[in-house]
mmCIF file of the N, C-alpha and C atoms, coordinates in Angstrom:
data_MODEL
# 
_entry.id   MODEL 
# 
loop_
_atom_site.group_PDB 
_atom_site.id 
_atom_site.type_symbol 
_atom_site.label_atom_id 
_atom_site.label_alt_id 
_atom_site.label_comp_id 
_atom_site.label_asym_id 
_atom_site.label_entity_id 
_atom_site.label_seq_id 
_atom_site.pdbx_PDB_ins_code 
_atom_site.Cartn_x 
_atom_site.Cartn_y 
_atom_site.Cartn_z 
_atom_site.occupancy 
_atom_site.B_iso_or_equiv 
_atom_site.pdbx_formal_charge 
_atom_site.auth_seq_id 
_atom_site.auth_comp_id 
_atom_site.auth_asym_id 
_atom_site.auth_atom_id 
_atom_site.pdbx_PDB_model_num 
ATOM 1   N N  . UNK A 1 1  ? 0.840   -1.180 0.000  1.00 0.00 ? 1  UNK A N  1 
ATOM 2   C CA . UNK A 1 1  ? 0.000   0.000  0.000  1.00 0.00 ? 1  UNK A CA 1 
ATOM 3   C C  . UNK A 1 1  ? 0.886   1.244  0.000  1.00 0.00 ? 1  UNK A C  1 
ATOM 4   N N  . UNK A 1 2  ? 0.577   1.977  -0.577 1.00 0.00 ? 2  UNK A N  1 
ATOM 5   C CA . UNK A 1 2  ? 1.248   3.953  -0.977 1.00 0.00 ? 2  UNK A CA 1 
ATOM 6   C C  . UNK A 1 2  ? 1.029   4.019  0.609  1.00 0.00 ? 2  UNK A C  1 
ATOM 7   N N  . UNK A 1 3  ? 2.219   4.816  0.948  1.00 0.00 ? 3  UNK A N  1 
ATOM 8   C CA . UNK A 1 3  ? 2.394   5.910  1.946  1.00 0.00 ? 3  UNK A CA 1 
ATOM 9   C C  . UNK A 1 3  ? 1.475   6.946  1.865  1.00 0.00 ? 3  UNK A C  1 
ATOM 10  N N  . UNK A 1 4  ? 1.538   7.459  0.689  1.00 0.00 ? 4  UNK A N  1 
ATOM 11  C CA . UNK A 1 4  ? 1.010   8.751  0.047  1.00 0.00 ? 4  UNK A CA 1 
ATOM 12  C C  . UNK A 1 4  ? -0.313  8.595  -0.273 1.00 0.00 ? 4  UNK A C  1 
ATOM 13  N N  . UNK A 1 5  ? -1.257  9.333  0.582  1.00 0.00 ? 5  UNK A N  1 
ATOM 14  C CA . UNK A 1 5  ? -2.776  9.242  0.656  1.00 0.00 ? 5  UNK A CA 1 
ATOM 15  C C  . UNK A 1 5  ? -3.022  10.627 0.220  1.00 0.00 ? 5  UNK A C  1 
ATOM 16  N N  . UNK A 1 6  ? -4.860  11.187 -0.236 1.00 0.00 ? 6  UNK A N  1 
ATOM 17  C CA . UNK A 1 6  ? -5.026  11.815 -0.147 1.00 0.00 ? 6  UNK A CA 1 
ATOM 18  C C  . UNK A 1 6  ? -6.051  12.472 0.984  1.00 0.00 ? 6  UNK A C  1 
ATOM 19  N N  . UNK A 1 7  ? -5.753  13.347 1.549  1.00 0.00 ? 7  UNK A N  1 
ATOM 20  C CA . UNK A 1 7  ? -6.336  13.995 2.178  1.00 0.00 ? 7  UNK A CA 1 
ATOM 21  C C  . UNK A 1 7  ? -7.092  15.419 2.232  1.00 0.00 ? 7  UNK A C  1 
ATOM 22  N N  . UNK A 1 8  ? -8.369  15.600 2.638  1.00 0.00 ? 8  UNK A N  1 
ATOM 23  C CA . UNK A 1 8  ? -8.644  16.738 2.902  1.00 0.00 ? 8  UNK A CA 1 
ATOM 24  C C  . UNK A 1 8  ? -8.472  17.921 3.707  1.00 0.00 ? 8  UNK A C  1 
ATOM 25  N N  . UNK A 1 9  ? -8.238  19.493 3.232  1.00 0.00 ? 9  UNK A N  1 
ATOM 26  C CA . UNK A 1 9  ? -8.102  19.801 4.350  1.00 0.00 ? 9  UNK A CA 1 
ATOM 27  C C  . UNK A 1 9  ? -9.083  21.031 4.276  1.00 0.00 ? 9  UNK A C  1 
ATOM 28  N N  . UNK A 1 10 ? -9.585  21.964 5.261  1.00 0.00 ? 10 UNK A N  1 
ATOM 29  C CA . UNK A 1 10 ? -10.878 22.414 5.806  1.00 0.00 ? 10 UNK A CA 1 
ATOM 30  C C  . UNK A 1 10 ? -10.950 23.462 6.340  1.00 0.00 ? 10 UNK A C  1 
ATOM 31  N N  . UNK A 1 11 ? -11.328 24.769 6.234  1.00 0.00 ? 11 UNK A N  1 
ATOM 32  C CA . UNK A 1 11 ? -11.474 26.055 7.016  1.00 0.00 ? 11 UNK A CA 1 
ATOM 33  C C  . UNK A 1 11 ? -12.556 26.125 7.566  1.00 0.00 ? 11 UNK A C  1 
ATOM 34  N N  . UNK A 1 12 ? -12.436 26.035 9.178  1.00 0.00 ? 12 UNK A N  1 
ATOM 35  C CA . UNK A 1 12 ? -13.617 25.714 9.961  1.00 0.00 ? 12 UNK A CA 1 
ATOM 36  C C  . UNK A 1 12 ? -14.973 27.527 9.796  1.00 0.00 ? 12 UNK A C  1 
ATOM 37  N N  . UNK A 1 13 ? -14.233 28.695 9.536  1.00 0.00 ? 13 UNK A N  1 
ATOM 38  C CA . UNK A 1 13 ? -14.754 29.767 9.425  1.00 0.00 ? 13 UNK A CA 1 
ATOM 39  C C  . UNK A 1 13 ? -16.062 29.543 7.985  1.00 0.00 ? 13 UNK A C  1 
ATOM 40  N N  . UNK A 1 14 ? -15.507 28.812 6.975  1.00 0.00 ? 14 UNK A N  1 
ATOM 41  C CA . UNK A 1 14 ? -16.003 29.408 5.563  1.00 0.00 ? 14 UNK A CA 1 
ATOM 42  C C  . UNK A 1 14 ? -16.610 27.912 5.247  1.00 0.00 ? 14 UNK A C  1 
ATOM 43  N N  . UNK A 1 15 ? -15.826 26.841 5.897  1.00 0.00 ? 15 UNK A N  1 
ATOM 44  C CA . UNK A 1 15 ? -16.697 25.544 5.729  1.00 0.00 ? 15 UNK A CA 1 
ATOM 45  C C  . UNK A 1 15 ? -15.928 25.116 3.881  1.00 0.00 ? 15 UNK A C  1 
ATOM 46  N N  . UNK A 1 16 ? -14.829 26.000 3.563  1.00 0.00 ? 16 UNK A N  1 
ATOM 47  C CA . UNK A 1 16 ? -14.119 25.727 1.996  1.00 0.00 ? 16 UNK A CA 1 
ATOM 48  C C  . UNK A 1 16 ? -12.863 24.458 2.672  1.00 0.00 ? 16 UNK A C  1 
ATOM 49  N N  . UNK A 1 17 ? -13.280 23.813 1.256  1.00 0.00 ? 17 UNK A N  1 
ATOM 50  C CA . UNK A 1 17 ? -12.262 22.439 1.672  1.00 0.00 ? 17 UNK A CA 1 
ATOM 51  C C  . UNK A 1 17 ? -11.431 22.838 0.206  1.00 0.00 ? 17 UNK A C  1 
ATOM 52  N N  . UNK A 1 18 ? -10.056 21.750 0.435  1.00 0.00 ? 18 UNK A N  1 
ATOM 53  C CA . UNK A 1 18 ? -9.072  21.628 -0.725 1.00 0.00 ? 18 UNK A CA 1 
ATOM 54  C C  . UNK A 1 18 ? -8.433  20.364 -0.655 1.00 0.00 ? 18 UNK A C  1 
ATOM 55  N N  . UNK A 1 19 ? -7.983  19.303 -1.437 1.00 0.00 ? 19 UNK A N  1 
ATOM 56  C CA . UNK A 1 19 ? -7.910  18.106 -1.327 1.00 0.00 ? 19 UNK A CA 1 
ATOM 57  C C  . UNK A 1 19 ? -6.278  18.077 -1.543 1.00 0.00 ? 19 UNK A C  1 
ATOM 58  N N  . UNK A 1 20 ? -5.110  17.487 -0.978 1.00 0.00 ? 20 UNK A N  1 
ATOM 59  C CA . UNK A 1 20 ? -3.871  17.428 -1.054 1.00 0.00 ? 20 UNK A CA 1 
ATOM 60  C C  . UNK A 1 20 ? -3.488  15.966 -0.987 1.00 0.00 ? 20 UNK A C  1 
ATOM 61  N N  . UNK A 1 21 ? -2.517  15.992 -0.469 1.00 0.00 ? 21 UNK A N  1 
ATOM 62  C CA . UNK A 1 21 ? -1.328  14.672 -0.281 1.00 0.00 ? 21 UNK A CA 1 
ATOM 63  C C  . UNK A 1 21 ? -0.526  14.735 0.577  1.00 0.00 ? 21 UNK A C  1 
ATOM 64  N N  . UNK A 1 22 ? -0.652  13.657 1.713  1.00 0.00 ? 22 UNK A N  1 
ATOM 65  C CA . UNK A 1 22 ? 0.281   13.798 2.494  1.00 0.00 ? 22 UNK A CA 1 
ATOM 66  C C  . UNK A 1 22 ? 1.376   12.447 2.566  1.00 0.00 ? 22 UNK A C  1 
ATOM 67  N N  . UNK A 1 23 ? 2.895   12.315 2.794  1.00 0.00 ? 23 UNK A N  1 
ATOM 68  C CA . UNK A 1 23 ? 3.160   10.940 3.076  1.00 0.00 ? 23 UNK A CA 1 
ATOM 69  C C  . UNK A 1 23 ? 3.103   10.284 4.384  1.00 0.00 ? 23 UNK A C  1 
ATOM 70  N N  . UNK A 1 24 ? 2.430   9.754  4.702  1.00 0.00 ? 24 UNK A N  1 
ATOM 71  C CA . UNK A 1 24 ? 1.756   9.215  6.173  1.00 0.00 ? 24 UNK A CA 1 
ATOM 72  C C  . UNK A 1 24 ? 3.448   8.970  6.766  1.00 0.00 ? 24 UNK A C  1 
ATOM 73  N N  . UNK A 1 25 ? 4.113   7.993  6.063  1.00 0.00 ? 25 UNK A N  1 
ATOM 74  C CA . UNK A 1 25 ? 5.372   7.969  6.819  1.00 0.00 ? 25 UNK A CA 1 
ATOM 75  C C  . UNK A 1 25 ? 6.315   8.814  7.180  1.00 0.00 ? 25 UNK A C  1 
ATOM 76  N N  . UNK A 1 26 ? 6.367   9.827  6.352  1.00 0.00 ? 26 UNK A N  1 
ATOM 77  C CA . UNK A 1 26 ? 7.573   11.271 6.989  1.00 0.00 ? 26 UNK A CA 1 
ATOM 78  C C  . UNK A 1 26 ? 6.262   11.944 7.796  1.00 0.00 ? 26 UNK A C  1 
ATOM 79  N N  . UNK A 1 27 ? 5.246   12.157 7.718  1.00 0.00 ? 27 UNK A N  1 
ATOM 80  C CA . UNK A 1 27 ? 4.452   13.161 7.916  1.00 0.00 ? 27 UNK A CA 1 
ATOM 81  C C  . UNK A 1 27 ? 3.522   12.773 8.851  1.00 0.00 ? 27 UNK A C  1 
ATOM 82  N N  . UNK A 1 28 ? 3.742   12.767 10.782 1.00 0.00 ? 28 UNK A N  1 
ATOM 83  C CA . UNK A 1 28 ? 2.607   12.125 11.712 1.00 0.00 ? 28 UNK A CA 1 
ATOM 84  C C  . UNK A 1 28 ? 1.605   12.750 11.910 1.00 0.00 ? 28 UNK A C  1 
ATOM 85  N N  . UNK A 1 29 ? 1.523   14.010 12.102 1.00 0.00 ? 29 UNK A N  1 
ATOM 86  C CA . UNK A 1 29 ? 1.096   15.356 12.716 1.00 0.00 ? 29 UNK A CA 1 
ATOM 87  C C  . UNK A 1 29 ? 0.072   15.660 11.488 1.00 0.00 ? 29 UNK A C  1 
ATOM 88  N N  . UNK A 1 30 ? -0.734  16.254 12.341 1.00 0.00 ? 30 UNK A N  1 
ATOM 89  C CA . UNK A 1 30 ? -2.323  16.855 11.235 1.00 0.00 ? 30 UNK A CA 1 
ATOM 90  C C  . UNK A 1 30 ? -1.395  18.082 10.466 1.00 0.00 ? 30 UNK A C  1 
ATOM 91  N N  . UNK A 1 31 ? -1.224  18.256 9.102  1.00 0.00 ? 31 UNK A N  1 
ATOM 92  C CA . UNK A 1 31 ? -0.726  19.262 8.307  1.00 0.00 ? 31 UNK A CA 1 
ATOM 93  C C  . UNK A 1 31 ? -1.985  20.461 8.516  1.00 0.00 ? 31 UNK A C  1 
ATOM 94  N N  . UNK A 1 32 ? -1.170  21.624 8.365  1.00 0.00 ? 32 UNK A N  1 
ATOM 95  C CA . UNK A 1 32 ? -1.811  23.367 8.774  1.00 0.00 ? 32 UNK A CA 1 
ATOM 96  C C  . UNK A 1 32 ? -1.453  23.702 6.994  1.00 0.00 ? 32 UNK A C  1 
ATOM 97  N N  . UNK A 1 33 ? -2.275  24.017 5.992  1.00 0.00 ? 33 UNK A N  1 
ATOM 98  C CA . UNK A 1 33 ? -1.363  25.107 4.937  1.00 0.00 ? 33 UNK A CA 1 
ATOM 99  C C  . UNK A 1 33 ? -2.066  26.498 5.021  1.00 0.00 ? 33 UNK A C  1 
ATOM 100 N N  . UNK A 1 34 ? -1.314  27.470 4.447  1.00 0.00 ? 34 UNK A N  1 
ATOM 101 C CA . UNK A 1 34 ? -1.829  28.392 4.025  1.00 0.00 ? 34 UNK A CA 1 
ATOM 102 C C  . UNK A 1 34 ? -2.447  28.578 3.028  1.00 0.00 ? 34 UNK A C  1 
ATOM 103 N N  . UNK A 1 35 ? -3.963  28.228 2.633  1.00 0.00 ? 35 UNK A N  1 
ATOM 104 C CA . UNK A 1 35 ? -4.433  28.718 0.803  1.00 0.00 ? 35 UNK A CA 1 
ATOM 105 C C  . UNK A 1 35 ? -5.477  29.576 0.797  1.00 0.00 ? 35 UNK A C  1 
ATOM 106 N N  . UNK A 1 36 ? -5.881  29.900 -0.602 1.00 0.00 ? 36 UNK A N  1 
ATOM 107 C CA . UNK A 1 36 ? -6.530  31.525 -0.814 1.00 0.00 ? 36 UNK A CA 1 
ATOM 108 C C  . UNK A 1 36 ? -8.220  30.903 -0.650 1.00 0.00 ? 36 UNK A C  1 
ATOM 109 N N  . UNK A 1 37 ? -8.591  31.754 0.083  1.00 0.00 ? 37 UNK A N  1 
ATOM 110 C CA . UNK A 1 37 ? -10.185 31.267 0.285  1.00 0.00 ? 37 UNK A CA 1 
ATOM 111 C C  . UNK A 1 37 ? -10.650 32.453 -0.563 1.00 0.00 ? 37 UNK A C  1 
ATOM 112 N N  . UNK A 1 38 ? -11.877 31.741 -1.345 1.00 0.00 ? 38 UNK A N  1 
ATOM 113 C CA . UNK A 1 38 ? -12.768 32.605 -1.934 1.00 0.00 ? 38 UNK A CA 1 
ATOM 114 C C  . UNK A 1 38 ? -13.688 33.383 -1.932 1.00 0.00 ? 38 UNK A C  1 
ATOM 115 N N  . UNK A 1 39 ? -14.574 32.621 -0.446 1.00 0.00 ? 39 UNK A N  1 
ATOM 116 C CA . UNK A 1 39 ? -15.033 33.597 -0.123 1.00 0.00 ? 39 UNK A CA 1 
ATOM 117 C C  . UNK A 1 39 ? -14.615 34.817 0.596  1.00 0.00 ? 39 UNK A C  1 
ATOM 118 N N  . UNK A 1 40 ? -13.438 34.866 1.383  1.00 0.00 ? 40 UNK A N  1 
ATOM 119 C CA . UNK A 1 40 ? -13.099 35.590 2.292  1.00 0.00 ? 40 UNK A CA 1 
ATOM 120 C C  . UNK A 1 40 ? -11.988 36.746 1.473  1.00 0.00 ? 40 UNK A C  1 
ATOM 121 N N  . UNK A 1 41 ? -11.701 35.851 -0.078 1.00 0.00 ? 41 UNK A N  1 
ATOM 122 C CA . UNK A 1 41 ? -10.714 36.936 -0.524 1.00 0.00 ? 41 UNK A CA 1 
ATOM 123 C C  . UNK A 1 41 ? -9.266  37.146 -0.262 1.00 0.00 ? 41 UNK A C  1 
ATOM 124 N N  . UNK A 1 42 ? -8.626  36.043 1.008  1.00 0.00 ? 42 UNK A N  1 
ATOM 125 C CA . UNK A 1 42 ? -7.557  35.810 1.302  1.00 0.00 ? 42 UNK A CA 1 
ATOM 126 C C  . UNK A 1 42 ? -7.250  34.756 1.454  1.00 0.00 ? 42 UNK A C  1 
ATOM 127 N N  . UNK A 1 43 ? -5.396  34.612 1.401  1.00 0.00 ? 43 UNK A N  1 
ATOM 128 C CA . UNK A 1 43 ? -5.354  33.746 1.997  1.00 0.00 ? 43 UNK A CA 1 
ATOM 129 C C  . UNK A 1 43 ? -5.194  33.340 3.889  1.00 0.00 ? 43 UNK A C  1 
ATOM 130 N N  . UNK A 1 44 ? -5.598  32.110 4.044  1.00 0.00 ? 44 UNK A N  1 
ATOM 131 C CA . UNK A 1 44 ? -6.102  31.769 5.586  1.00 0.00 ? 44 UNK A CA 1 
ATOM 132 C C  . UNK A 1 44 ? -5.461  30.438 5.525  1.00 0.00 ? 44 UNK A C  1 
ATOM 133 N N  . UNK A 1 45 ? -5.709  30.096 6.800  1.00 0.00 ? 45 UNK A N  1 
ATOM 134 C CA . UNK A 1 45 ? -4.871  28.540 6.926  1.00 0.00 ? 45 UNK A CA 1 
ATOM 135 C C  . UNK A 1 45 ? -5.974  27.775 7.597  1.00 0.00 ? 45 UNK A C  1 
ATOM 136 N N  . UNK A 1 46 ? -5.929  26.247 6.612  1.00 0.00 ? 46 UNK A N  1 
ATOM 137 C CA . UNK A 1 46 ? -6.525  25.332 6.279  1.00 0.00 ? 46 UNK A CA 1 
ATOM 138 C C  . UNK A 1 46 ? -5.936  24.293 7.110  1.00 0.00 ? 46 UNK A C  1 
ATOM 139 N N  . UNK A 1 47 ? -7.111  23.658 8.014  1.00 0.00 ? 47 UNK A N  1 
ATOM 140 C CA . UNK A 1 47 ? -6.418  22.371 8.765  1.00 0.00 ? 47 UNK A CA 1 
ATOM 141 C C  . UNK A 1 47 ? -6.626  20.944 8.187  1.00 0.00 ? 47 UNK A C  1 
ATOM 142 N N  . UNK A 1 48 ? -6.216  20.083 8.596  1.00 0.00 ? 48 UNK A N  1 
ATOM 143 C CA . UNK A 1 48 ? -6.397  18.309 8.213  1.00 0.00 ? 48 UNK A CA 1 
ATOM 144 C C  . UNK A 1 48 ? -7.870  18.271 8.472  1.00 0.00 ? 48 UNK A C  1 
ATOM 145 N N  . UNK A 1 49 ? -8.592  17.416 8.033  1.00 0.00 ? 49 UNK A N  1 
ATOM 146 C CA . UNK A 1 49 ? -10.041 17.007 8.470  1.00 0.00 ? 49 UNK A CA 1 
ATOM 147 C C  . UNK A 1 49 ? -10.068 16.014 8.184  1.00 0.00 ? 49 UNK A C  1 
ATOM 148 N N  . UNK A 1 50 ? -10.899 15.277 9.360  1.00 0.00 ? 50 UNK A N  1 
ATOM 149 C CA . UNK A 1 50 ? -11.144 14.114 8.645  1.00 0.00 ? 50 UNK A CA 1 
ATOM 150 C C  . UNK A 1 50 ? -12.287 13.688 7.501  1.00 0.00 ? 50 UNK A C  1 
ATOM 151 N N  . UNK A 1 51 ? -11.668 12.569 6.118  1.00 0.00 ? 51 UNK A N  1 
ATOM 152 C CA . UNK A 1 51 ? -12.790 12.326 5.135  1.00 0.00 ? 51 UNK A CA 1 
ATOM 153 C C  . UNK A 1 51 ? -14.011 12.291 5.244  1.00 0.00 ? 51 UNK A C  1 
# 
């Protein structure tokens, strides 16, 4: 089985999701990114969620 899953991740304010990749084996910890939300017009930071 791939290391490399995909995952969602979720801005609890706007309820906007974005779908990425993480490698489960280098990577334990729920990933944080920074991406541009649309409704809000900026960018904001997006947490792990679960599927």
């Amino acid at each position: 089985m791939s290391q490399i899953q995909l995952i969602q991740i979720k801005n609890k304010e706007t309820g906007e999701t974005y779908w990425t990749r993480k490698n489960k084996k280098k990577v334990e910890r729920k990933i944080e990114l920074k991406k541009f939300s649309k409704a809000l017009r900026k960018h904001i930071t997006f947490k792990e969620a679960k599927k």
